[in-house]
N, CA, C and O atoms as CSV, one atom per row, in Angstrom:
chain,resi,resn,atom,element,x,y,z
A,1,UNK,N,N,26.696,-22.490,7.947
A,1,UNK,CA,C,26.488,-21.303,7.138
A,1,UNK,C,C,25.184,-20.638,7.595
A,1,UNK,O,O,24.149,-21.251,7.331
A,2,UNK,N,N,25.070,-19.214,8.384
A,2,UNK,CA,C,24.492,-18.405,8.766
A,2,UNK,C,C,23.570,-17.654,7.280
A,2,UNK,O,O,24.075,-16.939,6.415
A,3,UNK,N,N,22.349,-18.032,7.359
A,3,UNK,CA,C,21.577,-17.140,5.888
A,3,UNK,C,C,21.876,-15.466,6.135
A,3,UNK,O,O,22.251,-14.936,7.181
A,4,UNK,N,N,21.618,-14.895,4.973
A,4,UNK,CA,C,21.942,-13.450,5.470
A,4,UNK,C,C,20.664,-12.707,4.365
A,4,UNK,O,O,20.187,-13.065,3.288
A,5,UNK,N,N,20.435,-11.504,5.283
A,5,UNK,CA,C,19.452,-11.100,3.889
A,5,UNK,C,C,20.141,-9.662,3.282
A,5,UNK,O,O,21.235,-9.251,3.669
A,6,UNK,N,N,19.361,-9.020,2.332
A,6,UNK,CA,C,19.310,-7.590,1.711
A,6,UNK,C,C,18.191,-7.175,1.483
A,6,UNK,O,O,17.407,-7.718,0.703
A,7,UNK,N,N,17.875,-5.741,2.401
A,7,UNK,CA,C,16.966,-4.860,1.531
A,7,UNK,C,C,17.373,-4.058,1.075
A,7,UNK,O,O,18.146,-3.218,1.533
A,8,UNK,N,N,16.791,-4.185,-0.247
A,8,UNK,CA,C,17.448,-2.576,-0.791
A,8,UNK,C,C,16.435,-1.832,-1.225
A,8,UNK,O,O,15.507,-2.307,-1.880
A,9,UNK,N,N,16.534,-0.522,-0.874
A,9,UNK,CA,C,15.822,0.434,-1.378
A,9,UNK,C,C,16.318,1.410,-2.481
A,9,UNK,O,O,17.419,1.955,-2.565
A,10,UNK,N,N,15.186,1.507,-3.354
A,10,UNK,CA,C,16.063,1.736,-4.743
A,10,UNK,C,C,15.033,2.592,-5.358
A,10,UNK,O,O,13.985,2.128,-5.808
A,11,UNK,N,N,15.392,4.075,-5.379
A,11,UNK,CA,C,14.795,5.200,-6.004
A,11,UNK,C,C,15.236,5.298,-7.261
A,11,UNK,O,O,16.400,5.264,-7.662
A,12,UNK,N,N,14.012,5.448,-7.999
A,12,UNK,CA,C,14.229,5.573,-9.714
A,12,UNK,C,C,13.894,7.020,-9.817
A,12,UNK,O,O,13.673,7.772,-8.867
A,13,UNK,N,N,13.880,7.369,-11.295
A,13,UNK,CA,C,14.042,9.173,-11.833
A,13,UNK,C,C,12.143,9.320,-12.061
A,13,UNK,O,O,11.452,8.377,-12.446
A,14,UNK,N,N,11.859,10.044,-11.881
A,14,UNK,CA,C,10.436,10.434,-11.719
A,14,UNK,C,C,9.772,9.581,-13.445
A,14,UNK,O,O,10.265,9.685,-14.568
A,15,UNK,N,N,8.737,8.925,-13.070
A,15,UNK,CA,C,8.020,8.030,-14.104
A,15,UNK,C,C,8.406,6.804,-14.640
A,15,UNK,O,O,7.704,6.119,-15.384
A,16,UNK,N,N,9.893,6.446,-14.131
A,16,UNK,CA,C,10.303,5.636,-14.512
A,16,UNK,C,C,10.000,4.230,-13.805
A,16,UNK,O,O,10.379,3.156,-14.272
A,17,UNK,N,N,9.562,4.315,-13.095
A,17,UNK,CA,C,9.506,2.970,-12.144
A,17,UNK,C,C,8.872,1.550,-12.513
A,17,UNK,O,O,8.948,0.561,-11.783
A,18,UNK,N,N,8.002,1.613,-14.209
A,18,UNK,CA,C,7.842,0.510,-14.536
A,18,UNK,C,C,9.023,0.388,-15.731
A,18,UNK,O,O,9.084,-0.677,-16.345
A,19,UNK,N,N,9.580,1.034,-15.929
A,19,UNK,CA,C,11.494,0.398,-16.646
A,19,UNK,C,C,12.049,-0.071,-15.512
A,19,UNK,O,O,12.267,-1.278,-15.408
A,20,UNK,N,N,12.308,0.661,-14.667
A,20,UNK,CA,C,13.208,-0.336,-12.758
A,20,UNK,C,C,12.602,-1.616,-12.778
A,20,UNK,O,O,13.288,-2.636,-12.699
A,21,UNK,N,N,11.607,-1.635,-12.859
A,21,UNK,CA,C,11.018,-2.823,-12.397
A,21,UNK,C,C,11.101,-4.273,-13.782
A,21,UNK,O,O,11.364,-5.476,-13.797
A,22,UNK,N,N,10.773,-3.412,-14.581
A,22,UNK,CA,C,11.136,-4.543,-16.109
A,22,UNK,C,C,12.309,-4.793,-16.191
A,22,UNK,O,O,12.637,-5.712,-16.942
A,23,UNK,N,N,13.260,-4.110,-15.498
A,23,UNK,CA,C,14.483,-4.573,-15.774
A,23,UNK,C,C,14.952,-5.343,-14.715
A,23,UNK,O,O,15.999,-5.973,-14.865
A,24,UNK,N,N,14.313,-5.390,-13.628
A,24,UNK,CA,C,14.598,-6.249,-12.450
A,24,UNK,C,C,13.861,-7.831,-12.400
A,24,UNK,O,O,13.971,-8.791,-11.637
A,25,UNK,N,N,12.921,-7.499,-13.847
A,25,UNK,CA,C,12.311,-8.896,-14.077
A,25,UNK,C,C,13.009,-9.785,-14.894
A,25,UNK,O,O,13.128,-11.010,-14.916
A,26,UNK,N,N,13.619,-8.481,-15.833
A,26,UNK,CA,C,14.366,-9.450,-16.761
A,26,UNK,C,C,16.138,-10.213,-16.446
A,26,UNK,O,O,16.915,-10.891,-17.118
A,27,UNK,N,N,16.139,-9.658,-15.137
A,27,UNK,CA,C,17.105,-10.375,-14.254
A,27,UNK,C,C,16.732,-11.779,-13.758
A,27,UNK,O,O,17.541,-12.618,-13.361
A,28,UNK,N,N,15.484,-11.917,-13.828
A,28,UNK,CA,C,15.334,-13.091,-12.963
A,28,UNK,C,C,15.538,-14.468,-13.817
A,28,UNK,O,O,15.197,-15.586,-13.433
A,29,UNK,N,N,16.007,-14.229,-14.742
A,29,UNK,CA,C,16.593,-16.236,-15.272
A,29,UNK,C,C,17.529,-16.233,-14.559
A,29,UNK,O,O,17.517,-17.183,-13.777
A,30,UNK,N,N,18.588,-15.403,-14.442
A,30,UNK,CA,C,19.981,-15.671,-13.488
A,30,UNK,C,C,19.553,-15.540,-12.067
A,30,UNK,O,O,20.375,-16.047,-11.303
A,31,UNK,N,N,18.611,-15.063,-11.534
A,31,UNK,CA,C,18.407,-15.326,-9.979
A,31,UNK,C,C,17.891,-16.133,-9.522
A,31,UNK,O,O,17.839,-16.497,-8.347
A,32,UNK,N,N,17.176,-16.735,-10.949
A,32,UNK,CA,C,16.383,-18.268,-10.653
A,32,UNK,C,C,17.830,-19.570,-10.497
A,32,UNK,O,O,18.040,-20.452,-9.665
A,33,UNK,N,N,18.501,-19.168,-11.599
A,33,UNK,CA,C,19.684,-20.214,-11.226
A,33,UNK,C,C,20.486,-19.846,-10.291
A,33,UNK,O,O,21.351,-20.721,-10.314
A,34,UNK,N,N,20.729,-19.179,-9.554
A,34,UNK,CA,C,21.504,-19.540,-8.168
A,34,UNK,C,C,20.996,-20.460,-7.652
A,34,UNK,O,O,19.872,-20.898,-7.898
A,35,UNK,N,N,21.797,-20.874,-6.846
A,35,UNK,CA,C,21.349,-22.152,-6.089
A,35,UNK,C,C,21.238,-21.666,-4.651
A,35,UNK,O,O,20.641,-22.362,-3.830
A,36,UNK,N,N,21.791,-20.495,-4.308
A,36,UNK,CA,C,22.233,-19.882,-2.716
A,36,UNK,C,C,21.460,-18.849,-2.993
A,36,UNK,O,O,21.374,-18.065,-2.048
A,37,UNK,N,N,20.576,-18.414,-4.395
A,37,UNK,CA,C,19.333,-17.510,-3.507
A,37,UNK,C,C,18.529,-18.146,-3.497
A,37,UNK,O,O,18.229,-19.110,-4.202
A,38,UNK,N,N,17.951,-17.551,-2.466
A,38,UNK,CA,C,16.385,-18.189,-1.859
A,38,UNK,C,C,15.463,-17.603,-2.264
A,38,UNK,O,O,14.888,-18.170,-3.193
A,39,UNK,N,N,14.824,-16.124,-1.768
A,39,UNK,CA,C,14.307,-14.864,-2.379
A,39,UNK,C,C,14.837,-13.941,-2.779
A,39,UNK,O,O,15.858,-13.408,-2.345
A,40,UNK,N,N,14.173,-13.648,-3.681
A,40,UNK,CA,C,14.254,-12.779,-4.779
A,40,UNK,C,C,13.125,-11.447,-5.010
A,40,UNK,O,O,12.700,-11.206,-6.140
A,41,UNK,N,N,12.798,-10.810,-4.078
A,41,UNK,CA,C,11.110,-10.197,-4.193
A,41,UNK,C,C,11.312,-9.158,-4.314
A,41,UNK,O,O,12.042,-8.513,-3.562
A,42,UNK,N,N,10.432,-8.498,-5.770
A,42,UNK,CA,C,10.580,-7.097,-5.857
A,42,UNK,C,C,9.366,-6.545,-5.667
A,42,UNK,O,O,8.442,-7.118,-6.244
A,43,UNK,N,N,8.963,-5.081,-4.676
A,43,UNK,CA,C,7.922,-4.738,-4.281
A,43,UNK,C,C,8.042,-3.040,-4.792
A,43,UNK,O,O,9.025,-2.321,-4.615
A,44,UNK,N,N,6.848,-2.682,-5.415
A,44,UNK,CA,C,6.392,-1.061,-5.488
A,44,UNK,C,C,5.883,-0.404,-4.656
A,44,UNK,O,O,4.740,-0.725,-4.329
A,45,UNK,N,N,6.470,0.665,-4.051
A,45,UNK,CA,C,6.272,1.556,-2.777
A,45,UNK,C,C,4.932,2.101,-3.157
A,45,UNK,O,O,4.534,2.595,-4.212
A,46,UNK,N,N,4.224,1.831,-1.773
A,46,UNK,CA,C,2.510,2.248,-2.105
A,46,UNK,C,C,2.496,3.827,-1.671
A,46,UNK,O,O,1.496,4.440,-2.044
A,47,UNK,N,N,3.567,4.637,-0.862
A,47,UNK,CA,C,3.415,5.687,-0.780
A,47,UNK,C,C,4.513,6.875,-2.007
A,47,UNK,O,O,4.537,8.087,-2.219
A,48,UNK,N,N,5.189,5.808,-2.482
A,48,UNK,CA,C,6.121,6.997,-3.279
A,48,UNK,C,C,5.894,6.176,-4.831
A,48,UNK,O,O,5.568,5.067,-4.410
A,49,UNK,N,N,5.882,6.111,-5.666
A,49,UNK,CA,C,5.526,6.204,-7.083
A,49,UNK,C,C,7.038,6.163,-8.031
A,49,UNK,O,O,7.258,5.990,-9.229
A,50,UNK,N,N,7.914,6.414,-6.840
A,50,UNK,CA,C,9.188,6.272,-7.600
A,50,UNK,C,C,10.720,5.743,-6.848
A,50,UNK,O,O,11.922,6.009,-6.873
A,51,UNK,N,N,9.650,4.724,-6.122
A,51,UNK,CA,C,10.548,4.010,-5.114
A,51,UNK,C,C,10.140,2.432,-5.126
A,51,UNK,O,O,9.109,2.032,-4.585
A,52,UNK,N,N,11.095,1.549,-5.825
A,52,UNK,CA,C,11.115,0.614,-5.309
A,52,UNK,C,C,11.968,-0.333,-4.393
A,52,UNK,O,O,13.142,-0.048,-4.155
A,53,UNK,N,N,11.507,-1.215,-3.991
A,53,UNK,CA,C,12.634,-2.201,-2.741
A,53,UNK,C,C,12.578,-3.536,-3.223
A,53,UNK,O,O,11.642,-3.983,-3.885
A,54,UNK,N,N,13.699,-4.235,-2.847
A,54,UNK,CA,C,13.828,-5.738,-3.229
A,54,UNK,C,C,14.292,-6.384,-2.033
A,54,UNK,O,O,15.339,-6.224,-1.406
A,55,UNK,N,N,13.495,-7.002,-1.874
A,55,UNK,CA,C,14.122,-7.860,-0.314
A,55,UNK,C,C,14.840,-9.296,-0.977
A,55,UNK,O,O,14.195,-10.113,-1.634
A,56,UNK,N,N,16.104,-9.401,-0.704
A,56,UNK,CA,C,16.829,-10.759,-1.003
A,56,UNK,C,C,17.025,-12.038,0.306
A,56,UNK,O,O,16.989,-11.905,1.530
A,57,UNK,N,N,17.138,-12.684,-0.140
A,57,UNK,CA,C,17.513,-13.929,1.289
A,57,UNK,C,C,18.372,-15.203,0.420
A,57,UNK,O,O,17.879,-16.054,-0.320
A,58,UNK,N,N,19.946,-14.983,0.826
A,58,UNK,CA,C,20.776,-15.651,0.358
A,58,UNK,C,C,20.837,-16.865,1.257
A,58,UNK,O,O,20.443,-16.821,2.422
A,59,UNK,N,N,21.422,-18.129,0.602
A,59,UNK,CA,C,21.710,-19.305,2.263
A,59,UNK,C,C,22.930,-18.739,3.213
A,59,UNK,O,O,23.068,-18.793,4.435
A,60,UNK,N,N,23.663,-18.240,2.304
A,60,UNK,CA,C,25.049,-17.583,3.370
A,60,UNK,C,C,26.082,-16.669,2.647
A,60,UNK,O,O,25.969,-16.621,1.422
A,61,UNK,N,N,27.020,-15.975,3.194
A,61,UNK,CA,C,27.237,-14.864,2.192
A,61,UNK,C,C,28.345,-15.412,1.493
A,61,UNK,O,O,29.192,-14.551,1.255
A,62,UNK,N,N,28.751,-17.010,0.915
A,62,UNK,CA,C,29.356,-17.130,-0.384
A,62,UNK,C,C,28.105,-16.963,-1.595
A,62,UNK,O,O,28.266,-16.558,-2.746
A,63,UNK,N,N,27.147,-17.297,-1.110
A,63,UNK,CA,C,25.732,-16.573,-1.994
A,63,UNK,C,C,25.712,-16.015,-2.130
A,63,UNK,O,O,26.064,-15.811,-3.292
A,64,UNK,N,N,25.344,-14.868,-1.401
A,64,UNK,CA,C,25.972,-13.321,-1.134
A,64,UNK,C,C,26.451,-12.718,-2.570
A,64,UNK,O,O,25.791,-12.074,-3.385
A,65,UNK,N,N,28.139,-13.234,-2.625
A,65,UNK,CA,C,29.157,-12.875,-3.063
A,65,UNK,C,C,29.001,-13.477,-4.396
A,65,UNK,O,O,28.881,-12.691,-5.336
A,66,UNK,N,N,28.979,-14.889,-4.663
A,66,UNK,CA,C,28.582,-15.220,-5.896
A,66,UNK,C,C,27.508,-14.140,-6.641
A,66,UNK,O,O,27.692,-13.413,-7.618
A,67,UNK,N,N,26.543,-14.291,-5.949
A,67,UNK,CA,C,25.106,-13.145,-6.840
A,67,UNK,C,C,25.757,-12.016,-6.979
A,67,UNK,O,O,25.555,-11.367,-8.005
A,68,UNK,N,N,26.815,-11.455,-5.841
A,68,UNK,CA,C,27.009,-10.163,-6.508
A,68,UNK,C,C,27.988,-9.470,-7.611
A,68,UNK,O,O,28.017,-8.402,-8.223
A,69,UNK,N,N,28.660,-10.485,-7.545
A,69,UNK,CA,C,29.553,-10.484,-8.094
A,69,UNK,C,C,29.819,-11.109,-9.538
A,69,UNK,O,O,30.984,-11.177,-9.929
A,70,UNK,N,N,28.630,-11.634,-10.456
A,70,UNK,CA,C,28.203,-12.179,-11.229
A,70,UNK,C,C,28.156,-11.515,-12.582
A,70,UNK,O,O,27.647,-10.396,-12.520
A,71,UNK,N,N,28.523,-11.866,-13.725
A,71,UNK,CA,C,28.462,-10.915,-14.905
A,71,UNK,C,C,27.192,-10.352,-15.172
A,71,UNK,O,O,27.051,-9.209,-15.607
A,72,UNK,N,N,26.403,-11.015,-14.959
A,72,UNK,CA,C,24.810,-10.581,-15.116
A,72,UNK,C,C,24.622,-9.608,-14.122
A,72,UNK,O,O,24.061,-8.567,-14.464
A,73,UNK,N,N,24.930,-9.724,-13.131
A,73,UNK,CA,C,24.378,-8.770,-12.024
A,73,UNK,C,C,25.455,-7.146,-12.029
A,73,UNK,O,O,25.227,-6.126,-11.378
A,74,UNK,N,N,26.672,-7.421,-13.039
A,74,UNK,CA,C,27.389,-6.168,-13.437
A,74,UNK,C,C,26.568,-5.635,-14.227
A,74,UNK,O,O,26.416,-4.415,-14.167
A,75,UNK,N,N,25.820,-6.425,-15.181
A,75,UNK,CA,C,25.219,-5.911,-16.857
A,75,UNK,C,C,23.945,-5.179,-16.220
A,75,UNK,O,O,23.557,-4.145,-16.764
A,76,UNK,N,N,23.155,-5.757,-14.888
A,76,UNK,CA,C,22.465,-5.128,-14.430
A,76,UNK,C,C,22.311,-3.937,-13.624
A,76,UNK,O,O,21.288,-3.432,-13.162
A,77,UNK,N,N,23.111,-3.705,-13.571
A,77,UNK,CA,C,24.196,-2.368,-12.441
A,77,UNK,C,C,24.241,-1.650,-13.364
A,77,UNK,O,O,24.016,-0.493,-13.007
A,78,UNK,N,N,24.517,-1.793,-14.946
A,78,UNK,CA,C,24.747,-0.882,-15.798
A,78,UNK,C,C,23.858,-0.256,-16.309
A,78,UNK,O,O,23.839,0.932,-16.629
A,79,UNK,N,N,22.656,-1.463,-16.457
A,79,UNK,CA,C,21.649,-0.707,-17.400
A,79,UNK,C,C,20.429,-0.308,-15.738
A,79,UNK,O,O,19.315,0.049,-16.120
A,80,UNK,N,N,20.489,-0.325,-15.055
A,80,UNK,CA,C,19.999,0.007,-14.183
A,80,UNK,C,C,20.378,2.037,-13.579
A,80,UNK,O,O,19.583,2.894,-13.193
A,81,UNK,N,N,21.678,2.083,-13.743
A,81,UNK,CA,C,22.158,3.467,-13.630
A,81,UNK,C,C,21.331,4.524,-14.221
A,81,UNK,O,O,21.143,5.637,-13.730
A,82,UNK,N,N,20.827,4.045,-15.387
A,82,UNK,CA,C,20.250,5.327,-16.124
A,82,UNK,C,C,18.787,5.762,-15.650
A,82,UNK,O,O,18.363,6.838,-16.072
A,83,UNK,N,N,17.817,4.827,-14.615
A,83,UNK,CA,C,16.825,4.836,-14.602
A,83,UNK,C,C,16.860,5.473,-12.981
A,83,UNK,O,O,15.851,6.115,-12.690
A,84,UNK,N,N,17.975,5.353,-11.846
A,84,UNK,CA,C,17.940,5.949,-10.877
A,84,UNK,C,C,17.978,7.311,-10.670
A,84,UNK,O,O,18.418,8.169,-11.435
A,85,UNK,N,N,17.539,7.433,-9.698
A,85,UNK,CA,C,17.573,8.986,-9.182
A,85,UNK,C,C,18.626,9.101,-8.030
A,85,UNK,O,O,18.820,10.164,-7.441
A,86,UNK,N,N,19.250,8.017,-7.764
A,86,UNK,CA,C,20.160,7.794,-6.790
A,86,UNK,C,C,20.874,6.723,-6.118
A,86,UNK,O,O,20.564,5.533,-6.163
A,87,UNK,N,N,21.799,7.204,-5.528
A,87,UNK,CA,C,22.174,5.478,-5.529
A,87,UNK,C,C,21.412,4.867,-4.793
A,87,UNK,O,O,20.642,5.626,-4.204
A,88,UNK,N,N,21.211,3.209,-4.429
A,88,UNK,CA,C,20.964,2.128,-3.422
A,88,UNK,C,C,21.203,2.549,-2.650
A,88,UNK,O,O,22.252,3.192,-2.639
A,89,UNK,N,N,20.140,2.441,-1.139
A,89,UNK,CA,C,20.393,2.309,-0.433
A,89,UNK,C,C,20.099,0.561,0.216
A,89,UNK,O,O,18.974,0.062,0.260
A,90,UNK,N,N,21.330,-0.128,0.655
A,90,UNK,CA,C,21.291,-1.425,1.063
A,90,UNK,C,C,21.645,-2.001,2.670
A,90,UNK,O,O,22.713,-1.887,3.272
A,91,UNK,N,N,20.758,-2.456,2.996
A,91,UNK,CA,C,20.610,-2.620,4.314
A,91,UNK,C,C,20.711,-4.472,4.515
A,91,UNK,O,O,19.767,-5.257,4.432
A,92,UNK,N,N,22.081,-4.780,4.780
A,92,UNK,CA,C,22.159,-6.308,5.396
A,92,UNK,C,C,22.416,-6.961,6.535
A,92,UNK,O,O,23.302,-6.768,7.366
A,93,UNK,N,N,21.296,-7.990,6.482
A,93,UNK,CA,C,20.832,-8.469,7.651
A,93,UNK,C,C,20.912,-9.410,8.009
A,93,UNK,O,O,21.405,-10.112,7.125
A,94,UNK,N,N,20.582,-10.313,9.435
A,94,UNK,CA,C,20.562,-11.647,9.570
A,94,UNK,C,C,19.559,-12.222,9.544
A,94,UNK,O,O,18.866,-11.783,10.462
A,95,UNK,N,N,19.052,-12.977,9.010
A,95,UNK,CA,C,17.167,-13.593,9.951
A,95,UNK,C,C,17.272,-13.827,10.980
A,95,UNK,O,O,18.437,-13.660,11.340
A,96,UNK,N,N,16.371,-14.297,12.061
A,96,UNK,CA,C,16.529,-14.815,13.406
A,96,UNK,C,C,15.135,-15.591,13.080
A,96,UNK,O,O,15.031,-16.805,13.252
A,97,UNK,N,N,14.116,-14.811,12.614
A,97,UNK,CA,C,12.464,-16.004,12.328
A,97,UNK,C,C,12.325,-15.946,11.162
A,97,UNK,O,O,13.185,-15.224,10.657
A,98,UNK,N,N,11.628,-16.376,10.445
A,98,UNK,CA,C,10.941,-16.275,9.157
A,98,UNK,C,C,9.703,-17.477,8.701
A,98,UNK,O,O,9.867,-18.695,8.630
A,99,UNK,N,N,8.307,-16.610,8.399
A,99,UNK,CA,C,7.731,-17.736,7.604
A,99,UNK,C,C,7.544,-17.098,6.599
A,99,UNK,O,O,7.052,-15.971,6.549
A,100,UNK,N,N,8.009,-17.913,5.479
A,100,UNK,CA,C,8.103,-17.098,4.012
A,100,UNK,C,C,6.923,-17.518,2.934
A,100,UNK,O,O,6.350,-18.586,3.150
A,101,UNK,N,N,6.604,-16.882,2.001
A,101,UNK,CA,C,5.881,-17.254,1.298
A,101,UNK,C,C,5.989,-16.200,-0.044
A,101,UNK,O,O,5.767,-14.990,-0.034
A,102,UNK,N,N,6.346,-16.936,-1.048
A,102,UNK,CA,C,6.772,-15.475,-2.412
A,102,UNK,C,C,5.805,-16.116,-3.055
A,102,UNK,O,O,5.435,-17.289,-3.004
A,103,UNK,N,N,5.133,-14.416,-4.188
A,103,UNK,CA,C,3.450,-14.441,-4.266
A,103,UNK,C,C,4.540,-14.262,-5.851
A,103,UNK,O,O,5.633,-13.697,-5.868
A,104,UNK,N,N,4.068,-14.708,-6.673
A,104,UNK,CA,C,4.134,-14.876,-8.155
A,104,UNK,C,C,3.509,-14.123,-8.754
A,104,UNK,O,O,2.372,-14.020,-8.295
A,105,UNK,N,N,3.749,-13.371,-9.795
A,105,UNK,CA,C,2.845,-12.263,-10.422
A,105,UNK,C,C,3.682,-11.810,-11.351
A,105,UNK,O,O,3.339,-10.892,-12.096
């Protein structure tokens, strides 16, 4: 099983970007229990104010598919709609290197 990643870049509606982000925190009991994600990292764009990105790193894409496909991660799709300015843009990838390190905060 080949790991696979996701970035996604994810524009919210002007001011909103600490609701995007509270609501992407309050996702994380169910992203903590996967067992096939690895990272989970959500970052605030230092040049746009209403852009954030989440870089994911699954072990392989039945991970993938499980996370996405998950009731929680529908409920989050839903209440997430109202705060965008547009859809996802999602970009998936393979690793080839990685030294990882996720900063807690």
């Amino acid at each position: 099983m080949s790991p696979v990643s996701v970035i996604a870049r994810i524009p919210c509606q002007p001011g909103r970007r600490d609701e995007l982000v509270a609501a992407l925190a309050d996702y994380f009991p169910q992203v903590e229990s996967e067992d096939g994600t690895l990272v989970y990292a959500i970052s605030t764009d230092n040049g746009d104010d209403d852009l954030v990105w989440v870089y994911e790193l699954y072990a392989g894409d039945d991970a993938l598919q499980a996370h996405s496909t998950s009731d929680a991660f529908q409920a989050l799709a839903g209440t997430l709609g109202g705060l965008l300015s547009g859809p996802p843009e999602l970009h998936f990838c393979r690793p080839v290197r990685a030294k990882g390190h996720v900063v807690e905060g």
